[in-house]
DRENTILO-611556 format. One record per residue (C-alpha): x, y, z; residue number from 0. Coordinates in Angstrom, 3 decimals. Each point is the difference from the previous one (the first is absolute). Example, Ala and Ser with C-alpha at 12.3 -4.5 7.8 and 13.67 -1.06 7.14 Angstrom:
DRENTILO-611556
xx/yy/zz/num
12.300/-4.500/7.800/0
1.370/3.440/-0.660/1
//
This chain:
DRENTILO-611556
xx/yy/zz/num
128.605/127.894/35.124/0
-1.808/-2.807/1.857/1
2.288/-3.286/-0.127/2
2.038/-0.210/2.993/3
-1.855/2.236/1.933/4
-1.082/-0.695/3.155/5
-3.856/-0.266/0.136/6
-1.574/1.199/2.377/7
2.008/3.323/-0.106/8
-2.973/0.957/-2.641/9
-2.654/-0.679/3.028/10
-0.765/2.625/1.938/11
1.812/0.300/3.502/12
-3.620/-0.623/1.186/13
-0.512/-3.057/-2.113/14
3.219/-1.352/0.120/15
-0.436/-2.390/3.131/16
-3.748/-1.707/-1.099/17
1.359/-0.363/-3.305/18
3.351/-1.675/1.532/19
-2.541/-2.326/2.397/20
-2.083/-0.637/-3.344/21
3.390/-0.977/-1.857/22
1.310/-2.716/2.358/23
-3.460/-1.342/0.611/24
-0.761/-1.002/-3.934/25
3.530/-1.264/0.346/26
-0.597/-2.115/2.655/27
-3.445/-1.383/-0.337/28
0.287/0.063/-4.344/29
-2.928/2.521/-0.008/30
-1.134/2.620/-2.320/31
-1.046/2.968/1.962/32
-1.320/2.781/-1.470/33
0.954/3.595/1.409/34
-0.267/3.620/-0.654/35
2.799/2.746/1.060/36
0.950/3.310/-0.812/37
2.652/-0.796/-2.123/38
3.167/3.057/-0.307/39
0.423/1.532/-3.936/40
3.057/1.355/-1.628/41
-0.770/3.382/0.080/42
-0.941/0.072/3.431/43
-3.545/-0.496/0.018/44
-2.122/-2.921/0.982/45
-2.522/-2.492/-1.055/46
-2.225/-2.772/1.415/47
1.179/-3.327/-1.493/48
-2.211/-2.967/0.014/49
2.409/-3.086/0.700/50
-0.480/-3.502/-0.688/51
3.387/-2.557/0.865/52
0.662/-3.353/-0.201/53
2.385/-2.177/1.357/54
2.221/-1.609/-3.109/55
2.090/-2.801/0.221/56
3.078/-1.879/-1.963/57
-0.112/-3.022/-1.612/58
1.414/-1.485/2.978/59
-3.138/1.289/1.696/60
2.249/2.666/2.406/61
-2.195/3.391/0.566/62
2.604/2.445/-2.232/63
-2.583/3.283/0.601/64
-3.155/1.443/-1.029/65
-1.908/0.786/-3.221/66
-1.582/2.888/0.461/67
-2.686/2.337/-2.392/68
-0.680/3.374/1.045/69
-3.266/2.218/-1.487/70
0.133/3.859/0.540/71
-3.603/0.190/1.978/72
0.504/3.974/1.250/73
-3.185/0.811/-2.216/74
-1.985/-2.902/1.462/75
1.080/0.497/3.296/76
-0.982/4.143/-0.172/77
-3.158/-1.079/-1.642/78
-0.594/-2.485/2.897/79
0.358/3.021/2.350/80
-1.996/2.229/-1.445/81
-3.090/-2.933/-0.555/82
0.406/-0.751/3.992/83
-0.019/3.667/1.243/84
-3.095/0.614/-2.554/85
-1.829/-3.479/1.390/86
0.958/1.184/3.798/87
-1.525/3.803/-0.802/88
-3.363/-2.141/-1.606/89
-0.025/-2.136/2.930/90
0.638/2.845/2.445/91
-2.784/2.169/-1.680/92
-2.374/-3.427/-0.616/93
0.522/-0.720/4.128/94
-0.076/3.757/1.348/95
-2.634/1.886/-1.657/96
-3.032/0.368/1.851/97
-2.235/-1.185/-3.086/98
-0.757/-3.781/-0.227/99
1.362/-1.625/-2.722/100
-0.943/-3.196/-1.647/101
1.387/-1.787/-2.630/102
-2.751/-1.974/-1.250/103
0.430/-3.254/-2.500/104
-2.101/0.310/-3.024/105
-0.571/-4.107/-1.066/106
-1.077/-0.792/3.134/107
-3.847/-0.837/-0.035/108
-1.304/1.719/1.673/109
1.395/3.014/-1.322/110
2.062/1.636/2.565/111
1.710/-1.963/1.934/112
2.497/2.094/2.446/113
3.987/-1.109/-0.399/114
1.297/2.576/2.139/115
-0.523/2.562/1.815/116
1.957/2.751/2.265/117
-0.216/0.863/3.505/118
-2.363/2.764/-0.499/119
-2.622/-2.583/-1.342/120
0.211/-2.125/3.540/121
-0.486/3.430/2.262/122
-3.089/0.931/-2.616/123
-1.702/-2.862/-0.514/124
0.746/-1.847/3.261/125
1.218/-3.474/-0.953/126
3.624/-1.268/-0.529/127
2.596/-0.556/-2.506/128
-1.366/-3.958/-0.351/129
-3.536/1.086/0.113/130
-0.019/2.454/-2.372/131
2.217/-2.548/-2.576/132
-2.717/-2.415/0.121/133
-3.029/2.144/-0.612/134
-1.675/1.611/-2.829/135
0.392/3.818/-0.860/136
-3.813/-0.470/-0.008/137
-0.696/-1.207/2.999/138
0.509/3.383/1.247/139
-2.045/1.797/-1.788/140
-3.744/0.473/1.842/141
-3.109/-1.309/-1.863/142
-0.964/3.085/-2.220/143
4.054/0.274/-1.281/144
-0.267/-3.519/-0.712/145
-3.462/0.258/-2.851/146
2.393/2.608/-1.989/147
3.304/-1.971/0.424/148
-0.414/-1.666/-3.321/149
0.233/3.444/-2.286/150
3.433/0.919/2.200/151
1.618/-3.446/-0.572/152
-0.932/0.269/-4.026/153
1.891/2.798/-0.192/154
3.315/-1.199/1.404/155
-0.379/-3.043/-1.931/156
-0.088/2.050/-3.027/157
3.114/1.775/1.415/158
-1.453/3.166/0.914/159
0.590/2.024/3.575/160
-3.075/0.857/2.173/161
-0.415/2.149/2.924/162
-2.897/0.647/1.885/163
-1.683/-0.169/3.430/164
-1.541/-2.917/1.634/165
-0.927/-1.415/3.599/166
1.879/-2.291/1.343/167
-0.196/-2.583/3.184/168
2.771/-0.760/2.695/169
0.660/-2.929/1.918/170
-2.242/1.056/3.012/171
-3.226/0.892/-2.068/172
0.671/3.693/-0.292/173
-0.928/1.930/-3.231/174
2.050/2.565/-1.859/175
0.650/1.696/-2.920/176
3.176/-0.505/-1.789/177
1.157/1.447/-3.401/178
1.242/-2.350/-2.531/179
3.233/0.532/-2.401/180
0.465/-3.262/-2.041/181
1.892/-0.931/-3.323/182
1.010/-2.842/-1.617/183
4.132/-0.753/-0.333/184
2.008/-3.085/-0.959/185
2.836/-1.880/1.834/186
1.468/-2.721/-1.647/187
-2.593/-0.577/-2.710/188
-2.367/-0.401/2.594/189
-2.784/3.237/0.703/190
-0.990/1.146/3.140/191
-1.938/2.770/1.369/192
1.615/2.391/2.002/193
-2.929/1.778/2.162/194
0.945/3.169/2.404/195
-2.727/0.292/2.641/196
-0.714/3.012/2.225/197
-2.415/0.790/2.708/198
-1.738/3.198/-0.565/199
-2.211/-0.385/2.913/200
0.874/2.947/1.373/201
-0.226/1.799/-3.112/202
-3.402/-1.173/-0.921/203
-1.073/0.846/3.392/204
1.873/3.796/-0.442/205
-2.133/0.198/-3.369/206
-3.266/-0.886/1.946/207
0.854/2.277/2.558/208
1.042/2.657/-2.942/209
-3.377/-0.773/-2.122/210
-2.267/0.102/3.115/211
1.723/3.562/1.023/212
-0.285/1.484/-3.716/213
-3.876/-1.643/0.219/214
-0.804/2.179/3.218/215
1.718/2.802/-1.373/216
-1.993/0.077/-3.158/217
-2.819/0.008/2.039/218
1.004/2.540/1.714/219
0.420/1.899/-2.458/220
-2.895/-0.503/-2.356/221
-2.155/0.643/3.708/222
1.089/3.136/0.785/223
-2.289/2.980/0.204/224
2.749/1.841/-0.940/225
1.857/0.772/-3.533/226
3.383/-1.635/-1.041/227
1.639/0.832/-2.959/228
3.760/-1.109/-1.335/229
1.622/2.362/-1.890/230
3.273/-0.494/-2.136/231
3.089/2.151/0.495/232
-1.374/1.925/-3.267/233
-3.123/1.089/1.785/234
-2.350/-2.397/-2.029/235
-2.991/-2.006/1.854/236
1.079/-3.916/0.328/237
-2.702/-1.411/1.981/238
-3.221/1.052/1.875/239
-2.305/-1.935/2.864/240
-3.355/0.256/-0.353/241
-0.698/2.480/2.849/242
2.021/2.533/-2.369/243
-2.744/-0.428/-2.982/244
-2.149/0.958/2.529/245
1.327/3.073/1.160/246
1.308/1.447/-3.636/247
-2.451/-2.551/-2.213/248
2.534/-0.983/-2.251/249
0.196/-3.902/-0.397/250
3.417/-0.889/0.838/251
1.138/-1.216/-3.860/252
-1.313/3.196/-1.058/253
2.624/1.805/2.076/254
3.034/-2.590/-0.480/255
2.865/2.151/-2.097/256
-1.850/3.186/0.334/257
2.064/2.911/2.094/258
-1.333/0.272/3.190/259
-0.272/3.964/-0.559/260
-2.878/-0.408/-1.937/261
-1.999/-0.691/3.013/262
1.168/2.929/1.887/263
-2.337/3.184/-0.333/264
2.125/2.997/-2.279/265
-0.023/2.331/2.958/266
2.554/-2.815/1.872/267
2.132/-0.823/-2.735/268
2.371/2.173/1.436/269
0.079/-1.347/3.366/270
-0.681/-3.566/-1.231/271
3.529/0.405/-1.963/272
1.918/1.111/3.076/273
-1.657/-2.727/2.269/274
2.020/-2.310/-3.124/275
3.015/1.488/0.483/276
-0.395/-0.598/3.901/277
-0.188/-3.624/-0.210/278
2.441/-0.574/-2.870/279
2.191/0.979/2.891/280
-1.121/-1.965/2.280/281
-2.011/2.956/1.829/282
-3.504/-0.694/-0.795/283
-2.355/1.047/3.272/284
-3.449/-0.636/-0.556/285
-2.723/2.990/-1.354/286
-3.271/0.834/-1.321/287
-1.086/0.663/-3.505/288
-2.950/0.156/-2.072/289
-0.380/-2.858/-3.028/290
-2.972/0.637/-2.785/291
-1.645/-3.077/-0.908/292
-1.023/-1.894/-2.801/293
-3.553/1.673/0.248/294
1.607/3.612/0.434/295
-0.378/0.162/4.034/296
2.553/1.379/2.360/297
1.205/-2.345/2.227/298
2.214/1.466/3.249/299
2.699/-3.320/1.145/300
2.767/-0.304/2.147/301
3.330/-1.802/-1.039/302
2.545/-2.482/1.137/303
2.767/-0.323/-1.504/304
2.760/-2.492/0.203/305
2.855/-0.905/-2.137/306
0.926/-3.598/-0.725/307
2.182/-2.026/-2.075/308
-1.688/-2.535/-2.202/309
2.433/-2.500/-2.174/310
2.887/2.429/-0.185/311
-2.938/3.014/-0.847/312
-0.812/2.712/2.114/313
-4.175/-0.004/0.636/314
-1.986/2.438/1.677/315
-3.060/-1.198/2.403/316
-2.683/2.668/0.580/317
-2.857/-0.812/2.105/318
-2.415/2.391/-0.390/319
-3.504/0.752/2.391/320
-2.866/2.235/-1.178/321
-0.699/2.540/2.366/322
-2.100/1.990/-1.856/323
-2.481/-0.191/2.889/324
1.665/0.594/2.513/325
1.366/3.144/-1.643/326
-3.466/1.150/-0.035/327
-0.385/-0.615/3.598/328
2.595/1.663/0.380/329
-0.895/3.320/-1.722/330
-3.476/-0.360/1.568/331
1.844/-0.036/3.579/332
1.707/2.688/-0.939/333
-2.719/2.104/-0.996/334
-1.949/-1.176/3.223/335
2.627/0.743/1.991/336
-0.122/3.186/-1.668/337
-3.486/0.640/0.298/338
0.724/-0.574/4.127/339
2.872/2.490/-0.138/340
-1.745/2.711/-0.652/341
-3.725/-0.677/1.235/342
-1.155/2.472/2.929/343
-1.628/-2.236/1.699/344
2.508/-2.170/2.459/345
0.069/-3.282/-0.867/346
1.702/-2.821/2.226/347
0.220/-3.989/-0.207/348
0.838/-2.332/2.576/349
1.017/-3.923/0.270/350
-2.349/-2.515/2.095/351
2.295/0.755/3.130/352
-1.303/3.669/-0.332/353
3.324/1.495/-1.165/354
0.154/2.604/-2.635/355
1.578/-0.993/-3.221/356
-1.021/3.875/-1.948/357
-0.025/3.210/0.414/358
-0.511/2.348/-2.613/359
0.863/3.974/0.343/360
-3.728/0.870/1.100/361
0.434/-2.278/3.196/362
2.850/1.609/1.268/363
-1.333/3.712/-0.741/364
-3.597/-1.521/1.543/365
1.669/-1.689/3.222/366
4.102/1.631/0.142/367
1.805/-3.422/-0.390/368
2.299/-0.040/-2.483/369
0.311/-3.044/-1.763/370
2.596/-1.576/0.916/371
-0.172/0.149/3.759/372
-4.084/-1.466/-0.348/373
0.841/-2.891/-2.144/374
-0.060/-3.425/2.028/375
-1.541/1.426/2.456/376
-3.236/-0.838/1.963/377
-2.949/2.257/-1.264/378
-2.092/-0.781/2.984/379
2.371/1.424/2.314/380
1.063/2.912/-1.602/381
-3.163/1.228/-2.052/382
-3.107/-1.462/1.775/383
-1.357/1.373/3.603/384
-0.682/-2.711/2.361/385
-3.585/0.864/0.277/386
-0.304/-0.923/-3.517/387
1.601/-3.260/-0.074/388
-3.637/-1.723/0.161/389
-0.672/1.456/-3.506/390
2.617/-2.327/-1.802/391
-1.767/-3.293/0.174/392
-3.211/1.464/-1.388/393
2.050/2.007/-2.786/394
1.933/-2.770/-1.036/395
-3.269/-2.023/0.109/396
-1.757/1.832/-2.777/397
3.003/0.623/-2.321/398
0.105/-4.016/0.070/399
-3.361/-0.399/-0.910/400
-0.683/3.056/-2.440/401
3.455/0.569/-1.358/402
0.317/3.189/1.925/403
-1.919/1.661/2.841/404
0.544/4.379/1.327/405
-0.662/1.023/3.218/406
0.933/4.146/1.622/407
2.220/-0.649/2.699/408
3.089/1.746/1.640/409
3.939/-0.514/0.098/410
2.460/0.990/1.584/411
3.134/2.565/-1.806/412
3.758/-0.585/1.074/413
-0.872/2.875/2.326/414
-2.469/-1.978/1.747/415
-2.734/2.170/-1.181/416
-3.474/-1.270/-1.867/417
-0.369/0.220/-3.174/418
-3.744/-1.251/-1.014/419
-0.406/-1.861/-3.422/420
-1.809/-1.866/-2.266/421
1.565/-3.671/0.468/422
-0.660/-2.491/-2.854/423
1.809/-2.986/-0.144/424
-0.162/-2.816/-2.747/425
1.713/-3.866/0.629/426
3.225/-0.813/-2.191/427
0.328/-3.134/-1.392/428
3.130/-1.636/-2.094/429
-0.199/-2.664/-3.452/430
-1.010/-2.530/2.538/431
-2.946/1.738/0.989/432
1.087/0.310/3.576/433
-0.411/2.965/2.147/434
3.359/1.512/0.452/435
-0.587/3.155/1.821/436
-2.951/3.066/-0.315/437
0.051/3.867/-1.929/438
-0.678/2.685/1.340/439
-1.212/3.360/-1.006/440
-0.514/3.252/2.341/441
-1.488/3.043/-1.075/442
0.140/3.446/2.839/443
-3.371/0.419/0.776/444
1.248/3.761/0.718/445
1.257/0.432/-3.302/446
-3.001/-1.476/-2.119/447
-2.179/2.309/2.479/448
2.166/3.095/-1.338/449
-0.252/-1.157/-3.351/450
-3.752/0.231/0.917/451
-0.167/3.615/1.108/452
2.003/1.186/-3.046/453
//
């Protein structure tokens, strides 16, 4: 099938004319060249042929042709491919990636000494290609990194891969923190150290940032006056500051897994359970309840609650104030205010600027001002006659001094007519101690003198 045929016809139209040029050339200069072609099968397909000719001769020393060997090299040549595009993805990746990367020659004394390095490495660390190939992996390490080197470069000796964090030193002086990926690996019976370096500056300044916030808010919380609890989405206690021992006087372990309902007074299990139900939904508002203590007390608190999600769990924060006081303030102005609603006698407070801040029922049957068109006004000008004005230094005078102070004196009705009294007066101060404004408390004379006669 081959002798006679004409040779190059099994070249490849696209190899034809090198391997023509390659032909007459070993002719004429009595060469051996070497060459490699895709080369045209039988069945149709093709293969790369590795091609080494010589020129051969009679006896009579005339050039008669070629000797030529040809090796199948398709495999190699595939295999070639493959190793190139893998070593141009490596060196793509090794010059690219943002990391620095050393690789780091393990005979060397000392230990360390850089071989290469990538591009990354130069924008890092500041110095250049040549700079970097004639240092020491150690000479940028800072002074501390450098005492604890030793243990690190045992441990690759002995083949094993470390990775940790150290500080590390730039061409200009500056001081970072880099983390550290190194393992040992072999090339051509020699063994390196191939050493991935990354700058976690930022990071370790995020985690400052990130430890200082979580400090303040610990503080925060263990410093509040008031009571926060975490609850888990089955209604048991997970934590508790300190300011809720003091309101309920369990210790905080002693509540940790316990349902929160056990706190909760029986008569507001009820309404405890549908407050649950609210923020399961995401409808919580906040309310009041009563707690009984460890020592048997009852406690009245308010309650915040919030919803949040905690690694993939649902929580529940409850911040919780005692206002057990102030809901017996509250009950004590209510039965004061009460106790004002229905007393006979009129009885009528006013700010520092003289205007009337109460009223009670007995004032407007006393002077015929209903309540709400005598509020914020004047009390001077619509109660007192102007002959009488003098008396209100002297009256306010003694109810300074003594704590109250009475004197009979006349004022006027809506209708303009006099109405005499019995006038006593008493300062009003607030939690500061300062005087906010005075009392005041009329009797009718004419009434107590008919109360007399009967």
């Amino acid at each position: 099938n081959f002798v006679g045929k004409y040779a190059f016809d099994f070249i490849t139209q696209k190899d034809k004319i090198i391997a023509m040029t390659n032909f007459k050339k070993a002719i004429d200069d009595e060469l051996l060249y070497c060459a490699e072609y895709k080369l045209l099968c039988g069945d149709n397909t093709t293969i790369i042929g590795g091609i080494n000719g010589v020129c051969i001769k009679d006896i009579d020393g005339n050039k008669t042709g070629i000797l030529t060997t040809i090796r199948n090299i398709t495999k190699r040549k595939k295999m070639e491919k493959k190793l190139m595009e893998s070593e141009m993805r490596y060196r793509l990746l090794f010059e690219n990636t943002k990391d620095a990367i050393f690789i780091l020659d393990t005979e060397s004394k000392p230990f360390g000494r850089i071989i290469s390095a990538n591009n990354a490495a130069v924008k890092i660390y500041g110095y250049n290609i040549e700079e970097l190939q004639k240092s020491n992996i150690r000479n940028l390490e800072d002074s501390i990194t450098k005492k604890e080197s030793q243990h690190r470069i045992e441990k690759l000796i002995h083949g094993e891969s470390i990775t940790t964090e150290l500080i590390h030193i730039k061409k200009d002086k500056t001081k970072f923190h880099v983390e550290i990926s190194a393992s040992p690996i072999e090339l051509n019976n020699h063994k390196y150290i191939l050493t991935n370096i990354r700058d976690i500056t930022l990071r370790k300044k995020s985690e400052k940032n990130l430890n200082e916030t979580k400090n303040y808010l610990e503080t925060i919380i263990q410093m509040s006056s008031n009571g926060i609890f975490v609850i888990d989405e089955k209604g048991n206690f997970e934590f508790g500051n300190p300011a809720c021992t003091n309101i309920c006087g369990w210790k905080s372990h002693e509540l940790i897994g316990k349902p929160f309902m056990q706190l909760i007074h029986p008569k507001y299990h009820k309404f405890m359970f549908e407050r649950w139900v609210e923020a399961q939904n995401n409808n919580a508002k906040p309310y009041e309840t009563v707690i009984i203590t460890k020592n048997g007390k009852h406690k009245h608190i308010s309650v915040s609650h919030q919803a949040i999600e905690f690694n993939g769990q649902r929580k529940y924060v409850d911040i919780i104030k005692d206002i057990t006081v102030r809901k017996k303030m509250d009950a004590q102005k209510e039965f004061l205010e009460k106790v004002i609603e229905n007393c006979t006698d009129a009885i009528v407070s006013i700010d520092m600027s003289y205007l009337i801040s109460s009223w009670n029922p007995a004032a407007e049957k006393l002077f015929g001002f209903k309540k709400e068109e005598i509020l914020g006004k004047n009390i001077i000008k619509h109660l007192v006659p102007k002959e009488l004005k003098f008396e209100r230094e002297k009256l306010i005078y003694n109810a300074s001094k003594n704590g109250s102070a009475s004197i009979k004196t006349k004022r006027y009705r809506k209708d303009k007519t006099l109405v005499s009294v019995i006038l006593t007066i008493s300062p009003i101060h607030d939690d500061m101690e300062q005087l906010i404004g005075y009392s005041s408390i009329l009797k009718d004379l004419q009434s107590i003198q008919n109360n007399s006669d009967i």
